[in-house]
C-alpha positions as semicolon CSV with decimal commas, in nm:
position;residue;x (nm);y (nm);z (nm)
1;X;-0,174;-0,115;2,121
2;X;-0,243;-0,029;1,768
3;X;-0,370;0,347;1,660
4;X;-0,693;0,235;1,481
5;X;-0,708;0,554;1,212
6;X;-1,024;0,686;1,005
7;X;-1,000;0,806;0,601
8;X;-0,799;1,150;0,628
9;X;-0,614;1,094;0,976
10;X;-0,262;1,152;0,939
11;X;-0,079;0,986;1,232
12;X;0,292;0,993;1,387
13;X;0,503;0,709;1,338
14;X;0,903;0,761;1,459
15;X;0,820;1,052;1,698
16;X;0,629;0,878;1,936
17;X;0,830;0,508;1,841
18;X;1,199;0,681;1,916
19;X;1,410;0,472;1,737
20;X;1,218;0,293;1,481
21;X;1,381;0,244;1,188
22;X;1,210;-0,100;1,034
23;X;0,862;-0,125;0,971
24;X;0,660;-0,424;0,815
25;X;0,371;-0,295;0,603
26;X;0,093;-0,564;0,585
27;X;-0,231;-0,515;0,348
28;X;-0,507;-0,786;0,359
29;X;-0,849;-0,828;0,234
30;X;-1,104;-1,059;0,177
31;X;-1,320;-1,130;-0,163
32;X;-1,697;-1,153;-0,149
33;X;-1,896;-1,411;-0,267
34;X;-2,028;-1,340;-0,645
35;X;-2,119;-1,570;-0,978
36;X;-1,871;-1,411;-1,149
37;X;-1,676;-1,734;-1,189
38;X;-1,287;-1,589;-1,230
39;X;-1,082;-1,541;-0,920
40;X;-0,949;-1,253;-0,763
41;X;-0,591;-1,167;-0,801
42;X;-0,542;-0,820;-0,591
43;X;-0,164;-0,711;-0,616
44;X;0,009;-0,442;-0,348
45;X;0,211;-0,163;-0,527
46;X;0,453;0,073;-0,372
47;X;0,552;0,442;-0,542
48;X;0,830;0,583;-0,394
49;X;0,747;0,981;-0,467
50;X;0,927;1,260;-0,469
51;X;0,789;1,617;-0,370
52;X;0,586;1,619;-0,605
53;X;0,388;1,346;-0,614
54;X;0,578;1,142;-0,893
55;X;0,858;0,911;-0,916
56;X;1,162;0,995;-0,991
57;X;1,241;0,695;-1,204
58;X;1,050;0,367;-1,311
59;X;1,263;0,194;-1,026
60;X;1,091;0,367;-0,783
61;X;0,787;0,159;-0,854
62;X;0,808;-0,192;-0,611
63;X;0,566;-0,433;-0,734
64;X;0,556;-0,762;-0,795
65;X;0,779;-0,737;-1,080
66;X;1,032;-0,498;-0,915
67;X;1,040;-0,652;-0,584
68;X;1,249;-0,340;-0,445
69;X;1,453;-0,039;-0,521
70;X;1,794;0,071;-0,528
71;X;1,869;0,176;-0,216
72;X;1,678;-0,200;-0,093
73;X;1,454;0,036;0,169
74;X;1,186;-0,098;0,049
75;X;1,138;-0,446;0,003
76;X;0,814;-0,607;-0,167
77;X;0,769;-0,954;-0,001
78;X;0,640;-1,130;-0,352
79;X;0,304;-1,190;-0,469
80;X;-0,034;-1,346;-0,357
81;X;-0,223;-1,483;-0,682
82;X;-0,554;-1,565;-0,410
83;X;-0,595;-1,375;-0,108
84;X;-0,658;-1,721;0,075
85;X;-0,627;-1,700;0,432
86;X;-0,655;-1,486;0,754
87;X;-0,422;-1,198;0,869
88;X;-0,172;-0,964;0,550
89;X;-0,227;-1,125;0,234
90;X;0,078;-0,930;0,094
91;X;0,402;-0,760;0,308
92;X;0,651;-0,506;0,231
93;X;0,959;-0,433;0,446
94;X;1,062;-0,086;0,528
95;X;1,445;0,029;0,636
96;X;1,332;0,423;0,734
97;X;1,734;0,478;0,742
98;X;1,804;0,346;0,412
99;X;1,526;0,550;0,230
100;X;1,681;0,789;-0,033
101;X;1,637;1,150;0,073
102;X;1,465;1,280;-0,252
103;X;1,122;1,033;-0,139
104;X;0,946;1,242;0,086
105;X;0,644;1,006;0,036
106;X;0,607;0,621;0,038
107;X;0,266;0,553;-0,147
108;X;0,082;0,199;-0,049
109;X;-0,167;0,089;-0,337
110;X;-0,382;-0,233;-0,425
111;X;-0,540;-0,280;-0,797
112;X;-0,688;-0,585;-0,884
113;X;-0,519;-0,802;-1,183
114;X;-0,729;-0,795;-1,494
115;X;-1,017;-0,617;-1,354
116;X;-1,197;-0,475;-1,625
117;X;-1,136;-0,874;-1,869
118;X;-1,297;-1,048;-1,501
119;X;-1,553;-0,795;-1,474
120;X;-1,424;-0,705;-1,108
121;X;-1,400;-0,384;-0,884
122;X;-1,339;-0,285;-0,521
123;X;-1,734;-0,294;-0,481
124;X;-1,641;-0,685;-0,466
125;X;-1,387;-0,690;-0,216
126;X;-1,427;-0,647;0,199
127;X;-1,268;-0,610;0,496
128;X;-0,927;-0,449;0,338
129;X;-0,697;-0,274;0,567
130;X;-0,300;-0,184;0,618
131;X;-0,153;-0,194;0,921
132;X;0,223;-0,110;0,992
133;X;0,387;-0,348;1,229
134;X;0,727;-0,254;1,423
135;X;0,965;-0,581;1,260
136;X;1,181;-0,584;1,578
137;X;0,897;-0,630;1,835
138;X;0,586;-0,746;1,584
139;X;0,411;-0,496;1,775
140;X;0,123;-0,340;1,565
141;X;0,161;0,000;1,520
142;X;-0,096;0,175;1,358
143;X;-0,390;0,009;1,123
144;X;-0,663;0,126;0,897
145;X;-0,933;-0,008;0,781
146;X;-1,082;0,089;0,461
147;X;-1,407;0,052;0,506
148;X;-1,686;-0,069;0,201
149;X;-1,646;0,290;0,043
150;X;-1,605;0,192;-0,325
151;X;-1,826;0,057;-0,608
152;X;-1,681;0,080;-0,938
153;X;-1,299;0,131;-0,881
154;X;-0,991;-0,101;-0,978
155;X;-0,745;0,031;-0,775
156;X;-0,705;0,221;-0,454
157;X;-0,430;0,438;-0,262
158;X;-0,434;0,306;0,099
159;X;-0,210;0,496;0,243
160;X;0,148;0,647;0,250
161;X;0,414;0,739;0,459
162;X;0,555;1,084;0,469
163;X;0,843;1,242;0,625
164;X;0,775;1,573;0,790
165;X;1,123;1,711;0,912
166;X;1,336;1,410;1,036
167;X;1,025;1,225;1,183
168;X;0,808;0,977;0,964
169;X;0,406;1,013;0,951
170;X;0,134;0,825;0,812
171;X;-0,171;0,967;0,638
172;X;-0,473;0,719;0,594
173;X;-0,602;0,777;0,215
174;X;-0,894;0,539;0,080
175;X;-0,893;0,695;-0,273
176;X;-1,025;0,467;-0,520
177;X;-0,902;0,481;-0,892
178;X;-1,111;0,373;-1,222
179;X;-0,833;0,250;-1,469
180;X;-0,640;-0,002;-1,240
181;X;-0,302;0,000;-1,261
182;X;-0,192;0,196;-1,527
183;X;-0,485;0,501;-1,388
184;X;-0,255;0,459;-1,098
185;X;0,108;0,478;-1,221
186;X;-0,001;0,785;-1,448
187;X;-0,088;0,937;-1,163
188;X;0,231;0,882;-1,035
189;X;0,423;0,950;-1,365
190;X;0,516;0,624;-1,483
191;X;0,385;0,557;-1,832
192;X;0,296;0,214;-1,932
């Protein structure tokens, strides 16, 4: 059964799954209704980070653009351009073993695509959430929820994986951005 977290929790992930190695990262969420007239186009990003806190290179940024990295640990399953449907509206596949040892931290992101032209923000979206899903069994790991925390923001870090010693964790982050995606790949240290 699934390890349902709150904003802040930080969670175990390889200690207490001995042997996990690939994990499928699903994020989902829905749109709410609104007479704005353009659609939504919400994109998954995924900054592979170093100590501290930035990439290391601009190939460390998987998106839909740069559907993975070197080292092909992580793996960016391609873009949704509607959000239609139940269940992850966009996956991305994680070898644990094949991750470069300089990325202590695996960053999970959504912005939404030409937010500030469609007049759009996070206040507008619902029932977002990542979950990480064991790809051998498609058991459901651990999942959070975000919640309807944000107004104004474009962009939001979900959550990230961290290693602490030889063991993978998750931490549970819900920290919405103004600025979309370039707010979020400053923060990062990618320049656009």
């Amino acid at each position: 059964m699934a390890i349902s977290l709150q904003k802040g929790q930080k969670v175990d992930l390889t200690k207490t799954n001995p042997g996990l190695t690939k994990v499928l990262v699903g994020l989902g969420w829905d749109t709410n209704k609104y007479d704005g007239g353009a659609d939504f186009d919400l994109d998954a990003a995924v900054f592979m980070l170093g100590e501290n806190g930035k990439v290391t290179s601009e190939k460390d940024f998987i998106f839909y653009n740069n559907l993975k990295d070197a080292a092909q640990s992580v793996i960016h399953l391609g873009d949704n351009l509607t959000g239609e449907g139940d269940g992850d509206d966009e996956q991305v596949k994680i070898d644990l073993s094949k991750v470069p040892a300089n990325v202590a931290k695996i960053a999970f992101t959504v912005t939404i695509h030409q937010a500030t032209e469609r007049s759009q923000n996070f206040g507008q979206v619902s029932n977002a959430f990542i979950r990480i899903v064991n790809e051998g069994s498609n058991e459901e790991l651990i999942r959070y929820d975000l919640g309807e925390d944000f107004s104004i923001e474009t962009a939001v870090v979900i959550g990230e994986l961290y290693r602490n010693n030889s063991e993978w964790k998750f931490n549970a982050i819900g920290s919405g951005f103004q600025g979309g995606l370039s707010a979020l790949c400053g923060n990062f240290g990618i320049n656009m």
